[in-house]
C-alpha positions as CSV (number, residue, x, y, z in Angstrom):
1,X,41.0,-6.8,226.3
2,X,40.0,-4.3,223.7
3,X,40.2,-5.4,220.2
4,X,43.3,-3.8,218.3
5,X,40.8,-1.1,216.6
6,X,39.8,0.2,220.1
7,X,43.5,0.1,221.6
8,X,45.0,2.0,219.0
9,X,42.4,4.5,219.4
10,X,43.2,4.5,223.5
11,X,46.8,4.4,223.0
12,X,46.7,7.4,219.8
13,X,43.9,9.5,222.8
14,X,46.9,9.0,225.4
15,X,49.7,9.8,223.4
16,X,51.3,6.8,223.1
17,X,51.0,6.8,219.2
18,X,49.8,9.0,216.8
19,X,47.2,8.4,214.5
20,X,49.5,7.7,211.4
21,X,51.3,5.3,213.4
22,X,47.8,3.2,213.9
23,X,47.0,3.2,210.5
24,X,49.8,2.0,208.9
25,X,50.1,-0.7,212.3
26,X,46.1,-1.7,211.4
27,X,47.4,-2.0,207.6
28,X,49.9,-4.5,208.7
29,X,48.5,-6.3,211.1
30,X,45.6,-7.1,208.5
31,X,48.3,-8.1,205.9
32,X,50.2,-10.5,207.9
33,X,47.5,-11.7,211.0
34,X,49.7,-10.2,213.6
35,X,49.0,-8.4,216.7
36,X,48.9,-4.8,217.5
37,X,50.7,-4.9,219.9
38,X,53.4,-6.6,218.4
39,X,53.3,-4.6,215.3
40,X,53.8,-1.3,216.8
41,X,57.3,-2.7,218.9
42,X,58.6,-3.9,215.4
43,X,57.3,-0.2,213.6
44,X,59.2,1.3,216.5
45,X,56.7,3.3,217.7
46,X,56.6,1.7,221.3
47,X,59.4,0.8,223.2
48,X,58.2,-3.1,224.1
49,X,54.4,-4.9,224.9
50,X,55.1,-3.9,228.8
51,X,54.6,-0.4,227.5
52,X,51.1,-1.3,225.8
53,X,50.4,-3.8,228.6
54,X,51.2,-1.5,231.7
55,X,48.9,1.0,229.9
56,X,46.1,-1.3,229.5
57,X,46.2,-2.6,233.1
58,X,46.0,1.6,234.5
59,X,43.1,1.6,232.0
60,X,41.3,-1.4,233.2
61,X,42.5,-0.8,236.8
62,X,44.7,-3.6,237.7
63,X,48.2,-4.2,238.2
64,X,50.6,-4.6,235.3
65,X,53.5,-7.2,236.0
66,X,57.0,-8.0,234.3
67,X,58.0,-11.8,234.6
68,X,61.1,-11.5,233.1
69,X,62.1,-9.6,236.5
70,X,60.8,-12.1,239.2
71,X,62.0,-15.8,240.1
72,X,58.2,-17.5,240.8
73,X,57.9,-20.3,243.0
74,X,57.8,-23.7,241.1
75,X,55.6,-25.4,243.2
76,X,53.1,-22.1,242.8
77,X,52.9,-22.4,239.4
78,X,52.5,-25.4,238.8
79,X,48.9,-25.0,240.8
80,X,48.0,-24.3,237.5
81,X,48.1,-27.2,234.9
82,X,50.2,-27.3,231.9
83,X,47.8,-27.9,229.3
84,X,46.1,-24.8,231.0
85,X,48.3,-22.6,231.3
86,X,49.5,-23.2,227.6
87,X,46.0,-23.2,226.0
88,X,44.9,-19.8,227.7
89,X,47.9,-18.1,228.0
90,X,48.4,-17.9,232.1
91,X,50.6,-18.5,235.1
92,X,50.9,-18.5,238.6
93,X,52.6,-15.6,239.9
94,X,52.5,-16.2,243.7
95,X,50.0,-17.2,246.3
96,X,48.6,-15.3,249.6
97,X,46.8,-17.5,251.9
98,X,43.5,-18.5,249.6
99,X,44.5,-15.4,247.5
100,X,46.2,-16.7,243.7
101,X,47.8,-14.1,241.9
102,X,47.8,-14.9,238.4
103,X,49.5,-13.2,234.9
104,X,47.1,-13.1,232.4
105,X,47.4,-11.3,228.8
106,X,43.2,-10.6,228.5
107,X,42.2,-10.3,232.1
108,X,38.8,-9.4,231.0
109,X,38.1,-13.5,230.1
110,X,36.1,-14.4,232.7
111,X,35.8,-17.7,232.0
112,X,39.7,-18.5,232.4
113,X,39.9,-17.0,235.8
114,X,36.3,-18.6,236.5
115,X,38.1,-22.4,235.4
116,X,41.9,-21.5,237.8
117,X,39.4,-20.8,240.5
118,X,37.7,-23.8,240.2
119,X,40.7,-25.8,239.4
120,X,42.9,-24.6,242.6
121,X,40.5,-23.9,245.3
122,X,41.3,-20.3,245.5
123,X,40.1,-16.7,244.8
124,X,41.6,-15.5,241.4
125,X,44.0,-12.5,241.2
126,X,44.9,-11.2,237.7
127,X,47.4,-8.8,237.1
128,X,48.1,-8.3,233.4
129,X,51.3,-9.1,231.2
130,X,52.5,-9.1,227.5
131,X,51.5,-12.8,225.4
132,X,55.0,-13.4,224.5
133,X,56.4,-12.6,228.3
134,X,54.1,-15.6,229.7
135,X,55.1,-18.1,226.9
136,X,58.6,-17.6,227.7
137,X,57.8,-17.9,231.4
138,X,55.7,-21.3,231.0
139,X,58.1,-22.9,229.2
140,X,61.1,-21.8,231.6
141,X,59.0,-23.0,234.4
142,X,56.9,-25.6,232.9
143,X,60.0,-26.8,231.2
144,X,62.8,-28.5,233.1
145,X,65.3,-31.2,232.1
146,X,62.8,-33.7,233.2
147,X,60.2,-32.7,230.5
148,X,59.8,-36.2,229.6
149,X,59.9,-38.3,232.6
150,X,56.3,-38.7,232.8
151,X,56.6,-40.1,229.4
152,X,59.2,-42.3,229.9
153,X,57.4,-43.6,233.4
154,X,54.4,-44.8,231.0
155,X,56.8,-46.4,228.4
156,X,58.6,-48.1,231.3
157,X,55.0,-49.5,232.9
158,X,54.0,-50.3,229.3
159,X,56.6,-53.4,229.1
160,X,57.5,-52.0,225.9
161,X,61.1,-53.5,224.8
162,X,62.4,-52.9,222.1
163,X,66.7,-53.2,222.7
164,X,68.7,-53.2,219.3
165,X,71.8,-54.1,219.6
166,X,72.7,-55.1,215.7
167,X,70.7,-54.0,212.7
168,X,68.8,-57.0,211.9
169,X,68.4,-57.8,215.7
170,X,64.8,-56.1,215.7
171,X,62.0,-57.5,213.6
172,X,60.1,-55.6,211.3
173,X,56.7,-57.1,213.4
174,X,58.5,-56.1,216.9
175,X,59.0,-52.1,215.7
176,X,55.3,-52.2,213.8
177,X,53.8,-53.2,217.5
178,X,56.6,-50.7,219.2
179,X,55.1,-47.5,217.3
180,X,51.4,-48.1,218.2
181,X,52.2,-48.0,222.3
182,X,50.6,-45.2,223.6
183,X,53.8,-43.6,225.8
184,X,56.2,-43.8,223.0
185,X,53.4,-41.5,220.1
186,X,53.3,-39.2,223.0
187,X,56.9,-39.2,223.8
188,X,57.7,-38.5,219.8
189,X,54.5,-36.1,219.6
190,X,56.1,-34.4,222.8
191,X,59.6,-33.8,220.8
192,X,58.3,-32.6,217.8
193,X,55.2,-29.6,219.5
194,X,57.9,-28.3,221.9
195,X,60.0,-27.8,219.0
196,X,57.6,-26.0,217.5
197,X,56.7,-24.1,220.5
198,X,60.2,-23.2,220.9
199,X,60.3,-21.9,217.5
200,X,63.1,-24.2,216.4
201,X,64.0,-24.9,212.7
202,X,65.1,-28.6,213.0
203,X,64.7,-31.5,215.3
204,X,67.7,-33.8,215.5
205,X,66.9,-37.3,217.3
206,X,71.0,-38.8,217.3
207,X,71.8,-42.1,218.5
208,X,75.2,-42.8,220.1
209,X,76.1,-46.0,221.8
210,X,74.9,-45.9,224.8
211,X,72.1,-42.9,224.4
212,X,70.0,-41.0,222.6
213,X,70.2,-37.2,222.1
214,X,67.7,-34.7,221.0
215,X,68.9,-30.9,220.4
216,X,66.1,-28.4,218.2
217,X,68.2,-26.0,216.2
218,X,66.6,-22.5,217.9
219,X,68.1,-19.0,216.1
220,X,70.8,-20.9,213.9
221,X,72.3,-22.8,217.2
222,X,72.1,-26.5,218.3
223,X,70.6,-26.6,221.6
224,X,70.8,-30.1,223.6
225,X,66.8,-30.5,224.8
226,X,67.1,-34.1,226.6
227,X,68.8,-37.6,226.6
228,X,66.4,-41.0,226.4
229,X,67.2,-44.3,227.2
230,X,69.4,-46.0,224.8
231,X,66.7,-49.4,224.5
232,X,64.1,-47.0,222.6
233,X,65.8,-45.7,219.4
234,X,64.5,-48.1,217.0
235,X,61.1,-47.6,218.3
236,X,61.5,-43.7,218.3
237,X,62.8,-43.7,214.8
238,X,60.4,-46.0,213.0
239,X,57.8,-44.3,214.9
240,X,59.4,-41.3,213.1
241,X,59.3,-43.4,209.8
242,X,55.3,-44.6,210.2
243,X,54.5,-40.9,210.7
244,X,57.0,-39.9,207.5
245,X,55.3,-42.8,205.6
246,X,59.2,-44.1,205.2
247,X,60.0,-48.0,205.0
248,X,60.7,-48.8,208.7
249,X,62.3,-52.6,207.4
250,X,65.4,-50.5,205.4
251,X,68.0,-49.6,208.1
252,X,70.5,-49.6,205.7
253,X,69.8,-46.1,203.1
254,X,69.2,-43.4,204.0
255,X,65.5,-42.1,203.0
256,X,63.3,-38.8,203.2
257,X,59.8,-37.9,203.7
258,X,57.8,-35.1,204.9
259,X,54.8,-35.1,208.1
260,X,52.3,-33.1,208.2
261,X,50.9,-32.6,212.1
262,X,48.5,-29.9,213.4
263,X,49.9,-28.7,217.3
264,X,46.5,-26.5,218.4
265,X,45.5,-24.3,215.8
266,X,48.9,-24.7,213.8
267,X,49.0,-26.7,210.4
268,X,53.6,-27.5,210.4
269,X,55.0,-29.6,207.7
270,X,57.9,-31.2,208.9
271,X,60.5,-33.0,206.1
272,X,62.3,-36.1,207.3
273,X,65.5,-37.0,206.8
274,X,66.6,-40.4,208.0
275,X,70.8,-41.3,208.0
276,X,72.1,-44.2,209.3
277,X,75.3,-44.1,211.2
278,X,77.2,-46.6,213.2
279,X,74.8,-46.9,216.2
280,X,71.9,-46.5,214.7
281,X,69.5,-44.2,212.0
282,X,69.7,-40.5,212.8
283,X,66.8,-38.3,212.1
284,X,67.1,-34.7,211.3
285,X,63.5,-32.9,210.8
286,X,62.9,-29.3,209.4
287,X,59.9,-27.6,210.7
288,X,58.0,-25.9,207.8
289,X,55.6,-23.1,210.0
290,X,54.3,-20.9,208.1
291,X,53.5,-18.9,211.0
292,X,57.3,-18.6,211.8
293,X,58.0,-17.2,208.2
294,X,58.7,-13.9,207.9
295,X,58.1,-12.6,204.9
296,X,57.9,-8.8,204.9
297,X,60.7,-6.9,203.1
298,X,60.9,-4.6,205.6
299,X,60.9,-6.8,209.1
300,X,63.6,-8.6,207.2
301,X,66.9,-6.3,208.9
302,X,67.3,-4.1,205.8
303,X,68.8,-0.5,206.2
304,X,66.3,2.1,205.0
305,X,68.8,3.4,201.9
306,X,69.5,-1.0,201.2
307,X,65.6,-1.5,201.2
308,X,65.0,0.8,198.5
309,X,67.5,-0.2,196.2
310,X,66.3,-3.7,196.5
311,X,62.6,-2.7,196.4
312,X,63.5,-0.7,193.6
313,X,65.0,-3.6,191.4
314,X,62.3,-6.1,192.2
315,X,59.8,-3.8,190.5
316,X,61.9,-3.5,187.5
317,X,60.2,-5.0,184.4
318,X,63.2,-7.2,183.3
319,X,66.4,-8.6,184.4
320,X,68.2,-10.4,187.2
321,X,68.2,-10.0,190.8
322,X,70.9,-12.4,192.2
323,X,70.8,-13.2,196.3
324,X,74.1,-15.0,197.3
325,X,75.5,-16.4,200.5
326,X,75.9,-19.9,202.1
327,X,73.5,-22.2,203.2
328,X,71.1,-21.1,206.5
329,X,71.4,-17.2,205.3
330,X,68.2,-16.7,204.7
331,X,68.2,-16.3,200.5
332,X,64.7,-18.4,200.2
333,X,63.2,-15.9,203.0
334,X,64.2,-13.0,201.2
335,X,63.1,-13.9,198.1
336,X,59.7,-15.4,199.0
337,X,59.7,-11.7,200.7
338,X,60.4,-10.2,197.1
339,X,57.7,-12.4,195.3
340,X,55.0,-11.6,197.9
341,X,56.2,-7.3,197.6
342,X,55.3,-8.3,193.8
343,X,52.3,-11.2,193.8
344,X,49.5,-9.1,192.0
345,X,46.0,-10.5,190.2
346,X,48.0,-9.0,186.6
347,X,51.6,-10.9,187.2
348,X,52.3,-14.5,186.8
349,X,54.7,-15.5,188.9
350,X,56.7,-18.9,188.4
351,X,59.1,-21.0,190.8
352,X,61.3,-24.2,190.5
353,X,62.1,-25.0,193.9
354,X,64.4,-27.7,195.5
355,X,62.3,-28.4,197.7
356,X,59.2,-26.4,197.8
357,X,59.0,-25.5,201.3
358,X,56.0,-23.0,201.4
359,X,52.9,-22.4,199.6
360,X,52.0,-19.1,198.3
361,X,48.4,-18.6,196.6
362,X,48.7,-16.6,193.1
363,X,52.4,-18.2,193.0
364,X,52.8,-21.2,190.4
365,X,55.3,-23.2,192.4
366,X,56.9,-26.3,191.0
367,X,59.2,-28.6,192.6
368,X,62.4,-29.6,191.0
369,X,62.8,-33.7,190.5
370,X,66.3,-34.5,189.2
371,X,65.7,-38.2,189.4
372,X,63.2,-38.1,186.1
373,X,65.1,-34.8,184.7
374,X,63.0,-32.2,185.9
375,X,66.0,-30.3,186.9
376,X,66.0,-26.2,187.3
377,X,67.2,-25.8,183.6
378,X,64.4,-28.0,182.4
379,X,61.8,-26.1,184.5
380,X,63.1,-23.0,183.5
381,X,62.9,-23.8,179.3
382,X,59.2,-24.8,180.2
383,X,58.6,-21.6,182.2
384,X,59.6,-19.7,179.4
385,X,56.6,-21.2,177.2
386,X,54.0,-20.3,180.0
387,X,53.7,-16.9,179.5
388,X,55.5,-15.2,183.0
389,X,56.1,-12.3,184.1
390,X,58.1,-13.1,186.9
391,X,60.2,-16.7,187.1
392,X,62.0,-17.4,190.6
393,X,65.0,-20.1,190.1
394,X,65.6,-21.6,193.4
395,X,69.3,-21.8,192.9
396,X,72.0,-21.6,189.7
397,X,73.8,-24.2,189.7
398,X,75.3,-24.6,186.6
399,X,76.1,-23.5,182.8
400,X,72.9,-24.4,181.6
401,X,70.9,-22.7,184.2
402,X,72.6,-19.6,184.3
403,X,72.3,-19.1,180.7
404,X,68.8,-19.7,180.4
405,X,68.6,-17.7,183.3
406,X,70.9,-14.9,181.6
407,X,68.7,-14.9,178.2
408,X,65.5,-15.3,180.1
409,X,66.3,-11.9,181.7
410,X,67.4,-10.3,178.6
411,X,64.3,-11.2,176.9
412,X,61.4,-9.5,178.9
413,X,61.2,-11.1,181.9
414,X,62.1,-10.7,185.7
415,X,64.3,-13.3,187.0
416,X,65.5,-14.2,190.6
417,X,67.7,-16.7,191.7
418,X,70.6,-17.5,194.5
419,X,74.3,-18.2,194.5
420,X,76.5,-19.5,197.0
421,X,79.5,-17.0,196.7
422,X,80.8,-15.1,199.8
423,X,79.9,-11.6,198.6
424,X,77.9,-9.8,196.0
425,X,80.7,-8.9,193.5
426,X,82.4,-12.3,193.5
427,X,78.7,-13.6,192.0
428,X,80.2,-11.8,188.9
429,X,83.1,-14.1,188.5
430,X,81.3,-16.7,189.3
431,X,78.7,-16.8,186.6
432,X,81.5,-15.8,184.0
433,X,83.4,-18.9,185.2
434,X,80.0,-21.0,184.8
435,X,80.8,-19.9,180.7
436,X,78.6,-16.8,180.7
437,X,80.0,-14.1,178.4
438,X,81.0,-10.6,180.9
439,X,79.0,-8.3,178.4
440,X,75.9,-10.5,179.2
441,X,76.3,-10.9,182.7
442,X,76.6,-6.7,182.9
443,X,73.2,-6.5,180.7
444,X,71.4,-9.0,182.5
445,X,72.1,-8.0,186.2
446,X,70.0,-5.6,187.9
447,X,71.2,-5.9,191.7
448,X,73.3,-8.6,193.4
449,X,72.8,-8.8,197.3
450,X,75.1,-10.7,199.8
451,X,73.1,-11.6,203.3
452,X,74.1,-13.6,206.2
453,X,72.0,-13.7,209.3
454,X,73.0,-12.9,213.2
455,X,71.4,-13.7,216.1
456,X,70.0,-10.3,218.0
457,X,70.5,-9.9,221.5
458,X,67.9,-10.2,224.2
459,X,66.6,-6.2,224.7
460,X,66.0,-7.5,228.5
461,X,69.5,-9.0,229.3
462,X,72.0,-7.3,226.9
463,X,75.1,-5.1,228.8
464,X,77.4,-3.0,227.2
465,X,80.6,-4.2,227.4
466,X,84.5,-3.1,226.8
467,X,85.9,-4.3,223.8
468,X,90.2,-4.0,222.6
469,X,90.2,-1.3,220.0
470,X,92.4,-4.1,217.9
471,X,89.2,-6.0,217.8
472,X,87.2,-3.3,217.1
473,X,89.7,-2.5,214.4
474,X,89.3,-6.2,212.7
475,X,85.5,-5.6,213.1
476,X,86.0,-2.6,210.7
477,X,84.7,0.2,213.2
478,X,85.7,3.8,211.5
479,X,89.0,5.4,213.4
480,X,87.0,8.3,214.3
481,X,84.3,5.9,216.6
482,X,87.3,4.0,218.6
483,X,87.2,6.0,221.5
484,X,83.6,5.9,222.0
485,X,81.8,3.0,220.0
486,X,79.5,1.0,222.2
487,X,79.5,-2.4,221.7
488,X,76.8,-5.2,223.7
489,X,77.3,-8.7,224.7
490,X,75.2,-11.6,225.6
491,X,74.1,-12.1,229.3
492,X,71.4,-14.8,229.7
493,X,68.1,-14.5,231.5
494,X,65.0,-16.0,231.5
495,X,63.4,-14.1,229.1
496,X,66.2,-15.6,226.7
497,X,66.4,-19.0,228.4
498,X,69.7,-18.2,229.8
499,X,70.8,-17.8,225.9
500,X,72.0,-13.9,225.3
501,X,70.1,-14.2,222.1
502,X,66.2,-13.8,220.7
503,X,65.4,-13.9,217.3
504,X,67.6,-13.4,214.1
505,X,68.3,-10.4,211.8
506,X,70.0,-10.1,208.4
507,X,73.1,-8.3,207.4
508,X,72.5,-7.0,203.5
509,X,75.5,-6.5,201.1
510,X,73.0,-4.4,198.6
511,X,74.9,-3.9,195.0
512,X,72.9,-2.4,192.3
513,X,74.7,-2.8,189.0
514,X,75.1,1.1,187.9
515,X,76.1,2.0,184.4
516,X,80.1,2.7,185.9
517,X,79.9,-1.6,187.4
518,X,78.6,-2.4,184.3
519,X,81.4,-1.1,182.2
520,X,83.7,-2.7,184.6
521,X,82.3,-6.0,184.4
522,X,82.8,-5.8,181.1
523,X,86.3,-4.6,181.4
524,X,86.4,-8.3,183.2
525,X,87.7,-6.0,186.2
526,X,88.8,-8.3,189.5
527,X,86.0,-8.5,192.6
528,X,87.9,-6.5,194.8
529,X,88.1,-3.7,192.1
530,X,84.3,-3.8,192.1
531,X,83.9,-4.4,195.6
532,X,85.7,-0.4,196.0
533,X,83.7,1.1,193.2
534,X,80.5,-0.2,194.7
535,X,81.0,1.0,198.3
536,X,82.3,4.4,197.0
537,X,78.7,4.7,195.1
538,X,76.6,4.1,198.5
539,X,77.1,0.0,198.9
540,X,77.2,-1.4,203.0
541,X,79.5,-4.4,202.8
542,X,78.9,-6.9,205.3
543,X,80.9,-5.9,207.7
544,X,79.9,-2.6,207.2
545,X,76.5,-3.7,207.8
546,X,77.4,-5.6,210.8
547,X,79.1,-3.2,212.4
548,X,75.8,-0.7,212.0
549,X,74.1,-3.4,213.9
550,X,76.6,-3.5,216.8
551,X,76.3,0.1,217.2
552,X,72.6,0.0,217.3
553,X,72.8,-2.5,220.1
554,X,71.1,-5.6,217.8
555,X,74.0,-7.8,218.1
556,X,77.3,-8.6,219.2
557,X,80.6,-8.1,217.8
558,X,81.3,-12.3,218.1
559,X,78.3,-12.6,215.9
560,X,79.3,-10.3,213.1
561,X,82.8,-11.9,213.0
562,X,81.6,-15.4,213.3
563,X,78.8,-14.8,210.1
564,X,81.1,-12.2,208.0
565,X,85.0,-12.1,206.6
């Protein structure tokens, strides 16, 4: 496979791209540790990675394949073991007589097709396909409802028992012996990589009264994953605890920790939070992969005129930038997104986070304790005496806060924060009803955004479909586009894992407070008064957003009603 230098320069000597179109791809992939190909489908400049990857195979002259269009055979693929066809990135396509046939995204490693020849007894095929295309396919095929049987064999041979039936029925030396047996680490290890693989954002490991339930929370939806046997859950869950460093003897409070595991080359922090509930401790985990987080203003969803604005305000040398919306939306991304645009050698950059969920060298994070009084406001006074230039408030939450906040901003420095309030104008009222005088609030504020996130439709399985012109209506589609406004919905394949949906994008309610808001902010004008003068300068309410992303074919009208009123 040519390195991303050389197949830019094939793909600009073919056509495919143009030489401006590399550079800036070469730019970001050096910035964020991407891949070209990759890069270039989220510029826009190539359709999808088939494109790239059909072109390579005519270049290297063999056959280019898409999976997401066959059904393999199960027994074909599994020829090839797991572990091996996760750790080089391969799978069985289909087999002729001693002939394997095998998808491969760098058919020019010899030694992988060298080890599947070895391991299967037969001459090595490859035809090439995309990365992303053959981790979907190995964990569709790879990946059944039995996933864990294996597992749960061993624990069953292992004579591990372990049966609560009351709280105090299990001793504290039983569960301390439970967690070291070798099938259930593997079985809890097992739970928490394929949530990772899957590129969920939570783990939840329920216990009901005669089962236990795990589901991974994939694109902002609960997905049921497997059910285990009902005699394991206080072996699971204090295996949970050992690995948290919780107390596995208190079954009574709830408590919370954080893991740290490495799953191959990938360092994920996972915090712990452990409830109990009436048959049994439920354990909710939040994957922290640094690798999953997205933080690049511009792969964030924002329309181009919405991006500037915001770009725009973060660069300002004072105020307050405000990002709103309820919890899940996305605020945190965003604004880690803003502090990276803005993370320079000559600004120092504060945070008071609750938690701290991601590290960011040249960032001064601190996390917020309000058990010993280190709350935001008393991070924020102590910010103030540390010289920055930029101070990040994870969330106002009260009086005290915003005024700091509100002063802070007034007196030289760059302030962000997050609200929960529906939409950006009603963040107004909201901090004047936290006590904070309207004149102040219309100096302070620089730009108050509103975001929610949708899921995006699979590209390989969308169809356009009909929809009433009453709902488009209610959506808030313009009269004019009634009679021909195209609108997807969600299919399923198994590209998607029979979902519809792949991936998440934002919807941006971008409001930059202009000399004619401020005036009516301190006219103590109502939201909806603003709301009017704000779209009539240039603002994209939510809907308005959403419906732009229905008509670009991102998502679906059930989504933009579901996530916006």
């Amino acid at each position: 496979m040519p390195n991303p230098k050389e197949l830019g320069t094939m793909l600009v000597e073919a056509g495919k791209i143009s030489h401006d179109q590399l550079t800036q791809a070469l730019s970001l992939i050096d910035k964020n540790k991407g891949r070209l190909e990759q890069t270039l489908v989220s510029m826009g400049a190539v359709t999808d990675e088939e494109e790239i990857t059909t072109f390579i195979g005519k270049q290297l002259n063999i056959g280019a394949i898409r999976l997401s269009d066959l059904e393999l055979n199960a027994d074909v693929v599994k020829l090839i073991p797991h572990d091996i066809a996760r750790k080089f990135n391969v799978i069985s396509v289909s087999k002729f007589g001693k002939t394997l046939v095998v998808a491969i995204s760098d058919p020019n490693n010899i030694y992988v097709l060298d080890a599947i020849k070895f391991i299967t007894g037969c001459s090595v095929q490859p035809v090439i396909s995309p990365e992303p295309t053959i981790q979907k396919a190995i964990e569709h095929y790879y990946n059944d409802s039995s996933q864990y049987s294996e597992i749960l064999r061993g624990l069953e041979e292992s004579d591990l028992e372990v049966i609560s039936t009351g709280e105090d029925t299990v001793s504290d030396l039983e569960l301390q012996s439970a967690v070291q047996d070798k099938p259930l680490v593997k079985l809890v290890d097992s739970i928490i990589s394929e949530a990772v693989r899957k590129g969920a954002s939570d783990i939840h490991i329920e216990t009901y009264e005669k089962k236990i339930r795990v589901r991974y929370r994939v694109d902002g939806s609960l997905l049921e994953m497997s059910t285990l046997p009902f005699k394991y859950r206080a072996a699971i869950v204090s295996r949970v605890k050992i690995m948290a460093d919780l107390d596995i003897s208190e079954r009574r409070l709830p408590q919370d920790g954080r893991i740290k595991v490495k799953i191959g080359d990938r360092a994920v922090d996972l915090r712990v939070s452990v409830l109990p509930t009436i048959f049994g401790e439920k354990v909710v985990m939040r994957i922290l992969d640094p690798k999953s987080l997205m933080v690049d203003l511009t792969n964030l969803g924002f329309p181009e005129l919405s991006l500037a604005k915001f770009q725009h305000a973060i660069q300002l040398p004072y105020g307050i930038v405000l990002v709103t919306g309820p919890t899940g939306s996305g605020k945190t991304t965003t604004l880690y997104s803003a502090l990276k645009t803005i993370n320079q050698p000559d600004v120092n950059i504060m945070t008071a986070e609750d938690p701290v969920e991601f590290n960011f060298e040249g960032i001064n994070q601190v996390a917020v304790r309000s058990e010993i009084g280190l709350t935001f406001s008393a991070a924020l006074r102590s910010f103030l005496r540390q010289d920055p230039d930029v101070v990040m408030v994870g969330e106002i939450r009260d009086g005290e806060t915003a005024e700091i906040a509100i002063r802070a901003s007034l007196t030289g420095h760059l302030v962000f924060s997050t609200l929960h309030t529906n939409d950006a104008p009603s963040s107004i009222n909201r901090l004047i009803d936290m006590g904070i005088p309207p004149y102040l609030v219309a100096s302070a504020a620089k730009l108050i955004m509103a975001q929610r996130m949708v899921r995006k439709l699979c590209k390989r399985c969308k169809e356009e479909v009909k929809i009433e012109e009453e709902i488009l209506v209610k959506v808030g589609v313009p009269e004019s586009e009634l009679k021909t406004f195209k609108a997807y919905h969600a299919k399923g394949c198994s590209e998607c894992n029979n979902i519809g949906f792949s991936g998440r994008t934002g919807l941006f309610e971008v409001m930059p407070i202009t000399s004619e808001i401020e005036r009516m902010i301190i006219a103590n004008v109502s939201a909806p008064e603003i709301t009017a003068q704000a779209v009539k300068e240039g603002m994209m309410t939510l809907r308005m957003a959403g419906v732009d992303k229905i008509r670009k074919g991102i998502t679906s009208v059930d989504e933009v009603l579901a996530e916006t009123s």
